[in-house]
C-alpha positions as CSV (number, residue, x, y, z in Angstrom):
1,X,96.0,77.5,95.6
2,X,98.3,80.9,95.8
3,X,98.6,82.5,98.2
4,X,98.7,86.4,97.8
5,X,100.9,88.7,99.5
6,X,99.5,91.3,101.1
7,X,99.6,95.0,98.8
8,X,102.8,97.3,99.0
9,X,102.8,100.8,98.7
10,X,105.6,101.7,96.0
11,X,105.1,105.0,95.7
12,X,107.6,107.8,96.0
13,X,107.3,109.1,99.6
14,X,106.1,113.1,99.4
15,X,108.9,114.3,100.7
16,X,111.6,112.7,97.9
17,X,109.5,115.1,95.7
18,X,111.4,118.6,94.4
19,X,109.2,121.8,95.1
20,X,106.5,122.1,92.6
21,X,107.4,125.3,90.2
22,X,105.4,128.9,91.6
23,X,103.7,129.6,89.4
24,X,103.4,126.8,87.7
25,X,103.7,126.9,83.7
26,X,100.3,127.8,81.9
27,X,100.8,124.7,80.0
28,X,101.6,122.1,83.1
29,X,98.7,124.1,84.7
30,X,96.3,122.9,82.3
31,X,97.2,119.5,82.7
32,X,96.2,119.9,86.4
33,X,92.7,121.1,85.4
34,X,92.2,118.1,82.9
35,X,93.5,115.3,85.9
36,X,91.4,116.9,88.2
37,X,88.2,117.2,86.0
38,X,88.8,113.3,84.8
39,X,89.7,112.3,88.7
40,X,86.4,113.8,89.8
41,X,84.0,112.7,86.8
42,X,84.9,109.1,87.2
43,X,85.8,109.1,91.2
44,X,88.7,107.4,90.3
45,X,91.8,106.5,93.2
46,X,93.7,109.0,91.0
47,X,93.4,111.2,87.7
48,X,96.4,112.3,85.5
49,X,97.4,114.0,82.4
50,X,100.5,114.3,80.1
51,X,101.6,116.7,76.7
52,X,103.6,115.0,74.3
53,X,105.8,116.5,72.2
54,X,103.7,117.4,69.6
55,X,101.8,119.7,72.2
56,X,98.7,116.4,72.0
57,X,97.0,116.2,75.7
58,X,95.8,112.9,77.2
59,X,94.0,112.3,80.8
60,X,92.9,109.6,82.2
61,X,91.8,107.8,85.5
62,X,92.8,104.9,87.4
63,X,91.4,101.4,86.0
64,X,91.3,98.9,88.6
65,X,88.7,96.5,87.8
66,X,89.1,92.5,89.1
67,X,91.3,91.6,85.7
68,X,93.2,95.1,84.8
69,X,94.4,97.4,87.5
70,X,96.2,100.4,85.6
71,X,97.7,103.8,87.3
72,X,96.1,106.6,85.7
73,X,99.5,108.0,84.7
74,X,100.0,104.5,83.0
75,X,96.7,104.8,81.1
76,X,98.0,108.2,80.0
77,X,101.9,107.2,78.9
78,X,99.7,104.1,76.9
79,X,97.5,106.6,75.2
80,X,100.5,108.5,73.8
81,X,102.0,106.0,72.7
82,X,99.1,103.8,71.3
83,X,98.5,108.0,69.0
84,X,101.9,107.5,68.1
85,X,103.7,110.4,70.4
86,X,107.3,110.6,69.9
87,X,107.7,112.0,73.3
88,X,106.3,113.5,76.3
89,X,107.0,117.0,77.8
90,X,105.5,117.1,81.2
91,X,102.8,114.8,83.2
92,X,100.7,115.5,86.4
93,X,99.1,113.2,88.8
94,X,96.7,113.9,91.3
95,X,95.3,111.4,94.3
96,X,94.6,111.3,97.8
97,X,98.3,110.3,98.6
98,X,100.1,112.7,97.2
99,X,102.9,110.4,95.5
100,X,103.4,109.0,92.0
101,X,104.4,105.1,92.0
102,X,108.6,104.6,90.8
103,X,106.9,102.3,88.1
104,X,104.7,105.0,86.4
105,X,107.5,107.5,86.1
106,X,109.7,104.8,84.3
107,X,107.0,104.9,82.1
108,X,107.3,108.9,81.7
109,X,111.0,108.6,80.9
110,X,110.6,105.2,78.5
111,X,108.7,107.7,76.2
112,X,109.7,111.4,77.2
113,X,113.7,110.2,78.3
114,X,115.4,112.5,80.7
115,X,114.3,115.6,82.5
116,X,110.2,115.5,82.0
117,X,109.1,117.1,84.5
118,X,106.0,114.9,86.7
119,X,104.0,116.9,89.1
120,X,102.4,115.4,91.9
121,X,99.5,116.8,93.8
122,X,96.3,115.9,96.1
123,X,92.8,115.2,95.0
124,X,92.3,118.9,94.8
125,X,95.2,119.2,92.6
126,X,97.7,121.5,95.1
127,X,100.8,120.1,94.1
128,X,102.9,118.9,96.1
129,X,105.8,118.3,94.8
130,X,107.6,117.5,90.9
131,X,109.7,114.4,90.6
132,X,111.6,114.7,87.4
133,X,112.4,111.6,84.8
């Protein structure tokens, strides 16, 4: 028998986050509204949304079921990819801590590179910050 260790919170604390833009783009702004309308249908842990670079929008919530646990940024950056998106141009993720996980924007930046922009905000979607690939 294994024993499991206990979990560990890997997500960026709030404060390593830049300022969110003000005002935010109309295009990132939108994303907001989509993670926040998936987040709240589902009552999901968290709820995201990214743009590829074809101007394509995904959302998605968290999947944590007792054989797949995926981020809801993750489920996002797999939808892309599994459309065939060449890129990614900006990403929010909204959840009750306020932080976005190391692991899911190394997931941004394997399909978007440098510079996409990742905006982080509450379950009410105020931003809180924008941690950049």
């Amino acid at each position: 028998m294994t024993d499991h260790a206990p979990p560990t919170d890997d997500s960026t604390d709030p404060t390593d986050l830049a300022p969110a833009p003000d005002p935010l783009p109309a295009e990132d702004a939108k994303l907001v509204t989509l993670a926040r309308a998936t987040r709240a249908r589902t009552g999901a842990a968290e709820g995201a949304a990214v743009r590829d670079s074809d101007g394509r929008t995904y959302a998605a919530a968290t999947v944590d079921l007792p054989s797949l646990r995926v981020s809801a940024l993750g489920v996002c950056v797999a939808m892309a990819v599994a459309s065939g998106s060449a890129g990614l141009e900006a990403a929010v993720v909204l959840g009750a801590g306020g932080s976005v996980a190391p692991a899911d924007v190394d997931a941004v930046r394997d399909l978007g590179g440098p510079g996409v922009p990742v905006h982080v905000g509450d379950a009410r979607g105020a931003l809180g910050g924008t941690a950049t690939t």
